[in-house]
N, C-alpha and C positions, 0 to 999 in steps of 0.2 A: 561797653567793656565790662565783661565781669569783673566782680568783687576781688581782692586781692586770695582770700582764700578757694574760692571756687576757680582761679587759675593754676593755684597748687596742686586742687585735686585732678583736676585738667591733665597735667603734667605726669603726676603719682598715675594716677590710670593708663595716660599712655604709653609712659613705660612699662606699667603691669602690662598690655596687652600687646607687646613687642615681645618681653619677655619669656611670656608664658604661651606662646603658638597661635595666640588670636590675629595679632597683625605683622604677621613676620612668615617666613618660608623657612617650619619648624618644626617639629614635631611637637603638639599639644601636649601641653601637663595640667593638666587640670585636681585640684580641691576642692572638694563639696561645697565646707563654709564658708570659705574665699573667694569662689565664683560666685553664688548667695548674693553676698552682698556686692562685688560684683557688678552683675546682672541692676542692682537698683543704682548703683553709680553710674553706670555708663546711662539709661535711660532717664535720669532725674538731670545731670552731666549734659545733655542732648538739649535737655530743653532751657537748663541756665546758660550757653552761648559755645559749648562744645560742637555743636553744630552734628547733621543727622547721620556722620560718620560713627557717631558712638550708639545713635540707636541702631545702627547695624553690626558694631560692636556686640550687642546685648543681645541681639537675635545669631549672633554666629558663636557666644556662648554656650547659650540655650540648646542649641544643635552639640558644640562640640562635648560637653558636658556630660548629653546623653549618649555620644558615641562614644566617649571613653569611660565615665561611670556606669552605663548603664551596657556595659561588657564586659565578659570578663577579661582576665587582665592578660597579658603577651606571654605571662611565664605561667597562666594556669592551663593545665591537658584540655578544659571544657573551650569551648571558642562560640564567637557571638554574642548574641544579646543574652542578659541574665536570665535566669531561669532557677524553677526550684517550686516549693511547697506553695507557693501564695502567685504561682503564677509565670507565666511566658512574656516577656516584654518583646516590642517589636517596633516596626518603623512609626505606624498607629499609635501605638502604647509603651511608651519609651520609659517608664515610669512605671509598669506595672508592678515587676521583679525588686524594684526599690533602688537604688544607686550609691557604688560603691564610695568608700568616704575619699580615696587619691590617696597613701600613705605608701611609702616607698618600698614596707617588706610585706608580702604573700600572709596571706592570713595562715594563724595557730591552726596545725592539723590538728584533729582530734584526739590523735596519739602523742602528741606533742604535750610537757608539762604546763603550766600557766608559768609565764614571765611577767610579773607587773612592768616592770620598766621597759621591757621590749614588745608589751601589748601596746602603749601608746606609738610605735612605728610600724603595727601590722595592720594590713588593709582588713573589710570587713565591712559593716554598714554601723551607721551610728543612729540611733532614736536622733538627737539633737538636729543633726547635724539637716536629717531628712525633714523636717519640720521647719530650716533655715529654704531648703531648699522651695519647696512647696508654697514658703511666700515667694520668692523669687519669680517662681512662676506665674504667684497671684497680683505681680505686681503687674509682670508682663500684660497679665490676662488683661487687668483694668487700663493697663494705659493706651494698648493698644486697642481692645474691645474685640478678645482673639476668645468665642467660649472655647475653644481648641490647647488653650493652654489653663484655661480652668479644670475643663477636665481632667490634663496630664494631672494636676494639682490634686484635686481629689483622689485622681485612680492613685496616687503617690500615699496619701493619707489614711485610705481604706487599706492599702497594703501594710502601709506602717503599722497602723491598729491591729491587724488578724497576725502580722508575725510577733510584735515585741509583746503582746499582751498576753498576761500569761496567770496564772491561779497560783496562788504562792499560802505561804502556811493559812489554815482557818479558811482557806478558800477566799479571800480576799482578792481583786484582780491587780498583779502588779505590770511594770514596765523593764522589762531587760534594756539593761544598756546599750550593748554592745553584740550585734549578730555574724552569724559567718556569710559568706555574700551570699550565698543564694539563700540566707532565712533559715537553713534548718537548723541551728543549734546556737543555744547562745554563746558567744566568748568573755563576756564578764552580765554575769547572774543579777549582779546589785540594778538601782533603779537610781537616775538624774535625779537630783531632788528637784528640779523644777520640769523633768520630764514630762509630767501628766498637766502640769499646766502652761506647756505650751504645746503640749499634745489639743488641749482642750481651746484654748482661746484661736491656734491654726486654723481649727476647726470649722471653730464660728464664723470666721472671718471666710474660709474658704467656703462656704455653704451660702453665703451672704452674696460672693462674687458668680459661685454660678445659678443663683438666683437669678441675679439681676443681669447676667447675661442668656440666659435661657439654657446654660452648656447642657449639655448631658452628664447627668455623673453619680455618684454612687451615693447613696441620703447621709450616712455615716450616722445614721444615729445611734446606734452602738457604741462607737468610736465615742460621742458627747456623753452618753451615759457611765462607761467606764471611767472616762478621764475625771468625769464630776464625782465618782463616789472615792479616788482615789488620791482625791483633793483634800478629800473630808478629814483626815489624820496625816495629812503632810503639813509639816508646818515650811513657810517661804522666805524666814529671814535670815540673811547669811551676810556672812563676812570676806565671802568672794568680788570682789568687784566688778568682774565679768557675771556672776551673778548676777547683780544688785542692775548693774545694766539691765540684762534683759528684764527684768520686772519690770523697769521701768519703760522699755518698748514691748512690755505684754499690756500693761496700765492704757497706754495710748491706744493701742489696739481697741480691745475693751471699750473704752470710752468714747473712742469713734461710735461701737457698733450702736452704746447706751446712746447716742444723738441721734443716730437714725430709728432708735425706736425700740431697741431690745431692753426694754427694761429691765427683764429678766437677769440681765449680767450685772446691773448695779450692786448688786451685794459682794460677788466677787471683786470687781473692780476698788470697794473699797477693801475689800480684805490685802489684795496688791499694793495699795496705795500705804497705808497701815504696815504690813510686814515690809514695804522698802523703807519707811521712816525709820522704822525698831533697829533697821541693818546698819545705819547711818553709824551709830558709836564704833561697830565693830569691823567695819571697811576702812580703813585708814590706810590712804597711800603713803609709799614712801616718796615723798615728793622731793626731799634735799637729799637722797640717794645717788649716784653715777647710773649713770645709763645702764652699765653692767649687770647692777642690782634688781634692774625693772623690766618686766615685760610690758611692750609696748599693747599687743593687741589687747591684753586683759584691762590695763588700762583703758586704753579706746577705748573698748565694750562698756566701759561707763560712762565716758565721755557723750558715745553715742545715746547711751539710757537717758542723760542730762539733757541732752536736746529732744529727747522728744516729749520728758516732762514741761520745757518751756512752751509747748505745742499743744499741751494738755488745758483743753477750756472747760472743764469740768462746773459747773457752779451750784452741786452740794456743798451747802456748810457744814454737815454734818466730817467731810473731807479738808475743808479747811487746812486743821493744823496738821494733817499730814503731808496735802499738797505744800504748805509754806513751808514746812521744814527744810522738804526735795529742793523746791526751790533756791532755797536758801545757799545750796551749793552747786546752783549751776556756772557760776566764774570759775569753777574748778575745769571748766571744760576748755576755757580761753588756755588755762594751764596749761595742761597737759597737751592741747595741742602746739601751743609754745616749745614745748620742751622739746617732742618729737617734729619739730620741723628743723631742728638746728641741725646742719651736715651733723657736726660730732659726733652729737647721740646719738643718730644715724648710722655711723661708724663702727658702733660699739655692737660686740659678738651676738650680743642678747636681741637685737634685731637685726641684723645681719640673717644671724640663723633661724629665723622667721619673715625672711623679709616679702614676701609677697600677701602674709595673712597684715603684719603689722603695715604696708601701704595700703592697702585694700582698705582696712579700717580707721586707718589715718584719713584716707578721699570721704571716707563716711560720715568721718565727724566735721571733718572741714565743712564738707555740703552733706549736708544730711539729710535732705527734702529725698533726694531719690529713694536711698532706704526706707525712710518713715514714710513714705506713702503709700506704702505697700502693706504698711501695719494694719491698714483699715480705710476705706475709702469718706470723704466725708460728704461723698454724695449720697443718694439716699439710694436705698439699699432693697 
């Protein structure tokens, strides 16, 4: 019998996939970051006692993802698979063209003013979001031993890198945020601040998997060059906690690769390890807050970070008091998933009106193997 939380997540997914058009007679709705992780639930889910209904879950994802991300959309004049400056996507190559993020209003025309607040509701591609995706797929790749979906992975990454990467003052290479679907133009200029470092550790990890599956795919090593010199003047500590998560499943990543043999990445890996310590004073949940006041998934996204420093067997001491710090607050994770399992808070507007990205990452933090072992394989590589 599973664990008492790996039946919640059990539960939490199968209503996502009822939901949202995966196991239901419905029209698909699919989001980039929420199918993502997703895709490592239902697979990770399969093998803790969900049974091999949900690895077909994860493979009917993967498909429907790209048939509706990687098209454009019902209300645009273009029809089909995406297309544009960086490429033609196709049944083959579903992933060439990049994939759009799922957001409910038509991307900003060009004639169109800029809305900040009504840019986060318009469709378009996201750096992030396609570097969530691209594990997804590498997770697929390893669990199943498909090089076919390694390479979607890559051609995903190479495309990512020749559209968002751009020359910015001094000739410096930056990362655009935010693009219009088919890549030709940016719609918000600015750069993720942890953009180029999950641009870069994606990278690794994905070069790593179609190595060692022999895939065909793109070397990217442009892609690793750009992201590492763009690293060099970004600083990683922040007071986000969806932030501070990913660090801490960019760390594990990393550290996987630094076990199978990349020494090479040990420097970064503690600069990671080091800039999530320094974030620690300046992340502070509102934990005696009403559900009202809290965003569930931003939360999550740390929760999730926590587990996978618990997973981290790192044994430089020169990391030591960065790694024991992290640790220090992993019961934070029992918290918050406490919190967001009670109906009430459940109830409340603030996940309500996110409620398929906040279960998605609720099932992740509950059971987390699925997602984390996508971060980097700790086979050798």
């Amino acid at each position: 019998m599973p664990a008492p939380d790996t039946l919640a997540a059990i539960e939490l997914m199968a209503q996502f996939a009822r939901r949202t058009g995966l196991a239901a007679d419905m029209a698909p709705v699919r989001y980039l970051w929420t199918d993502a992780f997703a895709v490592g639930n239902f697979l990770g889910l399969a093998r803790d006692g969900a049974g091999p209904g949900f690895d077909a879950l994860a493979q009917r994802l993967i498909h429907q993802v790209h048939a509706v991300l990687g098209h454009f959309r019902a209300d645009d004049s273009r029809r089909g698979w995406l297309a544009g400056r960086c490429g033609q996507a196709s049944d083959d190559h579903p992933t060439r063209a990049g994939l759009r993020i799922g957001k409910p209003l038509p991307e900003r025309r060009p004639d169109e003013p800029v809305d900040e607040r009504l840019e986060w509701e318009r469709d378009g591609q996201y750096f992030h979001y396609l570097t969530r995706w691209m594990q997804a797929l590498d997770l697929a790749a390893r669990c199943r031993r498909e090089p076919q979906a390694s390479r979607w992975a890559c051609e995903l990454a190479d495309t990512a890198h020749r559209a968002f990467t751009h020359a910015a003052v001094h000739g410096h290479r930056r990362l655009y945020w935010k693009m219009s679907t088919d890549l030709s133009r940016p719609l918000v200029a600015s750069m993720g601040q942890h953009d180029a470092l999950d641009g870069l550790v994606t990278t690794l990890v994905l070069r790593a998997t179609a190595a060692s599956l022999q895939a065909p795919a793109p070397p990217l090593n442009e892609a690793v060059a750009d992201y590492t010199a763009m690293l060099e003047a970004s600083p990683l500590a922040t007071g986000d906690p969806l932030g501070l998560g990913g660090l801490l499943m960019d760390a594990l990543r990393l550290e996987r690769l630094v076990r199978a043999g990349a020494e090479h990445c040990r420097a970064l890996l503690g600069h990671i390890l080091e800039s999530a310590a320094a974030s620690l004073p300046h992340c502070q949940l509102p934990l005696y807050a009403p559900a009202d006041a809290r965003l569930g998934f931003r939360e999550l996204g740390l929760a999730i970070g926590l587990a996978a420093i618990e997973r981290l067997a790192t044994d430089d001491r020169r990391l030591r008091p960065a790694v024991d710090a992290l640790r220090a607050q992993v019961p934070l994770r029992a918290a918050i998933n406490r919190f967001w399992l009670e109906p009430a808070n459940r109830a409340a507007f603030s996940w309500t009106a996110h409620r398929d990205i906040n279960e998605v990452m609720l099932a992740t933090s509950l059971a987390p193997d699925g997602w984390l072992s996508s971060q980097a394989s700790a086979d050798p590589l």
